[in-house]
C-alpha positions as CSV (number, residue, x, y, z in Angstrom):
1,X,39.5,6.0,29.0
2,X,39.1,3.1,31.5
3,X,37.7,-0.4,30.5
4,X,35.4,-2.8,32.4
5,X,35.4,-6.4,31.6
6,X,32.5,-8.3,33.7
7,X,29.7,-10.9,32.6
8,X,27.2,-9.2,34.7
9,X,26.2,-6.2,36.2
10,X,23.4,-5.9,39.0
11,X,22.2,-3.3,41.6
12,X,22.9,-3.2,44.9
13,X,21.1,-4.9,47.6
14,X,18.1,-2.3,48.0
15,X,18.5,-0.8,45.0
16,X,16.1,-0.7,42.3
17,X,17.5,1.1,38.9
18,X,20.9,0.7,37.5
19,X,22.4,4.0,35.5
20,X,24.9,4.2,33.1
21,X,26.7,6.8,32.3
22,X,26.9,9.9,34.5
23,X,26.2,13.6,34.1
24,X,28.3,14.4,31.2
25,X,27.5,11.2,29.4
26,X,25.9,11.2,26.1
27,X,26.0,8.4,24.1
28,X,26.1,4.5,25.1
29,X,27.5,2.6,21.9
30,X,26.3,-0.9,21.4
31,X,28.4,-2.2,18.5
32,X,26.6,-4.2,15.2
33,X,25.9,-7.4,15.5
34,X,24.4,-7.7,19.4
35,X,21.4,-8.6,20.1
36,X,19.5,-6.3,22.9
37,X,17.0,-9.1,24.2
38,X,14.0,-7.8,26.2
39,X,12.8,-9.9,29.5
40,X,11.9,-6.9,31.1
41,X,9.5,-3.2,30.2
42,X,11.2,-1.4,28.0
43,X,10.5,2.7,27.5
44,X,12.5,5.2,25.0
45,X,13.0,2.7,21.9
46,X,11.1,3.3,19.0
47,X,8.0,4.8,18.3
48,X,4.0,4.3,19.0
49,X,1.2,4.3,16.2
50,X,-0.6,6.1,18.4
51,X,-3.2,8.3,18.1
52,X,-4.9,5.6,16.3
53,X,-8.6,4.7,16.1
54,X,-11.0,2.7,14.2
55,X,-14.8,3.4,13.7
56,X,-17.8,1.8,11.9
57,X,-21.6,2.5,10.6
58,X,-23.6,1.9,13.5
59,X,-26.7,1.4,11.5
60,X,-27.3,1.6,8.1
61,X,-27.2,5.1,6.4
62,X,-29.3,6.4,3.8
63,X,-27.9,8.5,0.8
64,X,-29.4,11.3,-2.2
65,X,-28.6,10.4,-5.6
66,X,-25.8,13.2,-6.8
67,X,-25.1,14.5,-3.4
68,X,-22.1,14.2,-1.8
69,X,-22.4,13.5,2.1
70,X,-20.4,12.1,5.1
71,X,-20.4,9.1,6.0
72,X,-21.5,8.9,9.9
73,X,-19.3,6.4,11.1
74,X,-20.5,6.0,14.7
75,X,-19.2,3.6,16.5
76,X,-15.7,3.3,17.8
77,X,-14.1,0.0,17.4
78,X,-11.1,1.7,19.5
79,X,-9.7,4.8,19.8
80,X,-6.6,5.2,22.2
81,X,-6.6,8.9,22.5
82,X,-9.9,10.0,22.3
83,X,-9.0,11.7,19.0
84,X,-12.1,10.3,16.9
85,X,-15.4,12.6,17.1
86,X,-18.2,9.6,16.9
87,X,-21.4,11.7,17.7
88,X,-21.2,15.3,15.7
89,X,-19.1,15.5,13.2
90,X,-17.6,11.9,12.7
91,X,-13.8,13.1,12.2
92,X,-10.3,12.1,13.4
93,X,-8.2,14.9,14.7
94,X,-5.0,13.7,16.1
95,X,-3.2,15.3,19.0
96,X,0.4,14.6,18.2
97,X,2.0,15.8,14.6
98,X,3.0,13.3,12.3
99,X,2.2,11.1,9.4
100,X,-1.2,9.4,9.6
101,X,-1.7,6.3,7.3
102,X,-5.8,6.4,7.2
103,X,-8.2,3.9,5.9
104,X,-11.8,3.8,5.0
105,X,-14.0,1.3,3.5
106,X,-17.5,1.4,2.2
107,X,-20.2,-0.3,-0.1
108,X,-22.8,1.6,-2.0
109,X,-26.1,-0.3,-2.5
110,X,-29.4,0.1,-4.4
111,X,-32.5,-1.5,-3.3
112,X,-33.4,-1.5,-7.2
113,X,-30.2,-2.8,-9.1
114,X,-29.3,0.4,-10.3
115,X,-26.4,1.8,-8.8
116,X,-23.8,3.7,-11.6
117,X,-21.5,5.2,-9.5
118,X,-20.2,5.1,-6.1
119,X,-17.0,7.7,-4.7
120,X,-15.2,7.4,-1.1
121,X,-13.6,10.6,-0.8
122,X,-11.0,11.5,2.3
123,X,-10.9,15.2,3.2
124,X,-8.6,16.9,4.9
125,X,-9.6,20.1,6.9
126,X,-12.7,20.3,4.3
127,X,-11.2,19.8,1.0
128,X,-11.2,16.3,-0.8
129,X,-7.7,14.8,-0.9
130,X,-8.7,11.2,-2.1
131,X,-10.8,9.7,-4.2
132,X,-11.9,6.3,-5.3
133,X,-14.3,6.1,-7.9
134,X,-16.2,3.3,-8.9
135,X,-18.5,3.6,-11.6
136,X,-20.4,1.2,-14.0
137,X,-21.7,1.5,-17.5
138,X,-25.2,2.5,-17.8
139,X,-26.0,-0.9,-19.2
140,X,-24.6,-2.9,-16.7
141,X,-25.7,-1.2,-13.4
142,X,-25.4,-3.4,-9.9
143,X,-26.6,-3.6,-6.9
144,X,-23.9,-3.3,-4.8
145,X,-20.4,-1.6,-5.6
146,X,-17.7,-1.3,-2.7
147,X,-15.0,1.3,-2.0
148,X,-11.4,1.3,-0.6
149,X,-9.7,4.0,0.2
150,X,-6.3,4.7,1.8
151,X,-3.6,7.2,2.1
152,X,-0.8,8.7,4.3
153,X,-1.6,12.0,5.5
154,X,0.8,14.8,7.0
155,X,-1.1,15.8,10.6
156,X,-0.3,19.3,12.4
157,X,-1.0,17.1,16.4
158,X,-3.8,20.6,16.7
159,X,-5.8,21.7,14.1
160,X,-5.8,19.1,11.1
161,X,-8.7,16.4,10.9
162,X,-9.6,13.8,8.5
163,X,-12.9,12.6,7.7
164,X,-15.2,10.3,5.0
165,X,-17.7,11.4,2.4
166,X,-19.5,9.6,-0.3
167,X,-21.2,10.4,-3.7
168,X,-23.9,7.7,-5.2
169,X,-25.4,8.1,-8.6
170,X,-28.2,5.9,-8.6
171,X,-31.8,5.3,-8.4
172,X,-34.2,3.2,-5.3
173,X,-32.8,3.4,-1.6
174,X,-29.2,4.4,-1.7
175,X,-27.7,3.1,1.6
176,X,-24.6,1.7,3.4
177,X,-25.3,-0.8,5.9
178,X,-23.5,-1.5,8.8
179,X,-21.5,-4.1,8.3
180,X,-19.8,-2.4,4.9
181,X,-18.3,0.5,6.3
182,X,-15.3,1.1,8.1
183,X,-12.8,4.2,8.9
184,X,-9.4,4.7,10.6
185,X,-6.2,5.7,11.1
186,X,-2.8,5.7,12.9
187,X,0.5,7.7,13.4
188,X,3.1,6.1,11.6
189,X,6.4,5.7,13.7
190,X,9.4,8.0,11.9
């Protein structure tokens, strides 16, 4: 084994990439305690969160008492790989495998003060997978009750979606306006 001892190493005149290592090379060792600094593009180190997206209500939503229904999260706040359906069936279905942390947020309301119970659920390919329930006692019913939801969630990059539903027990115009509802998600870099 040879050693090089320089301070710097640049290409020659013309030249615009530098290689190291050659064709039976396989590892370059950096040793603990340096410090790889950046003043350049960098490409193969770590990971993306991407697919990731973000959606919200675009106008307010309307709900049945004891019904459970999804939540039509319309608008796109981004979505880097076109993985979020926004205009039929209002579900995230990533196109790489991986784990997906995924978020939602939404507040139930009653036009007459008598909301009692209010559920975000996530689903998974159809089937509920979380759940946050918020209920009140029948004596002390509000107006207004709000949901957060989040999980991570194990993605097959084909076939697997996510997407939102809610369940209100209530009475008066059961609704979610725009501004209080929110859904989205992102790969989380292994």
């Amino acid at each position: 084994m040879s050693k090089l001892e320089t301070n710097t190493i640049d290409t020659i005149s013309g030249s615009t990439n530098l290689t190291l290592g050659g064709t039976n090379a396989t590892d370059i060792t950096i040793p603990a305690g340096v410090t790889i600094t950046n003043n350049g593009t960098q490409s193969g180190f770590g990971g993306v969160n991407t697919p990731a997206f973000e959606a919200r209500l675009g106008s307010t939503q309307t709900f049945t008492s004891g019904v459970v229904t999804k939540i039509q999260l319309d608008t796109e706040i981004f979505d880097t790989d076109s993985c979020y359906d926004n205009a039929t069936n209002y579900r995230f279905t990533p196109t790489t495998a991986g784990k997906y942390y995924v978020y939602a947020k939404g507040a139930g309301q009653s036009s007459s003060s008598t909301l009692q119970r209010f559920i975000v659920y996530i689903r998974k390919n159809g089937s509920n997978v979380y759940t946050s329930d918020m209920v009140t006692s029948s004596t002390d019913n509000m107006e207004i009750i709000t949901g957060t939801i989040f999980a991570t969630i194990e993605m097959n990059g084909s076939t697997d979606y996510v997407e939102i539903f809610t369940y209100f027990v209530g009475s008066g115009t059961l609704q979610i306006v725009t501004t209080n509802a929110h859904f989205g998600a992102y790969k989380i870099i292994e």
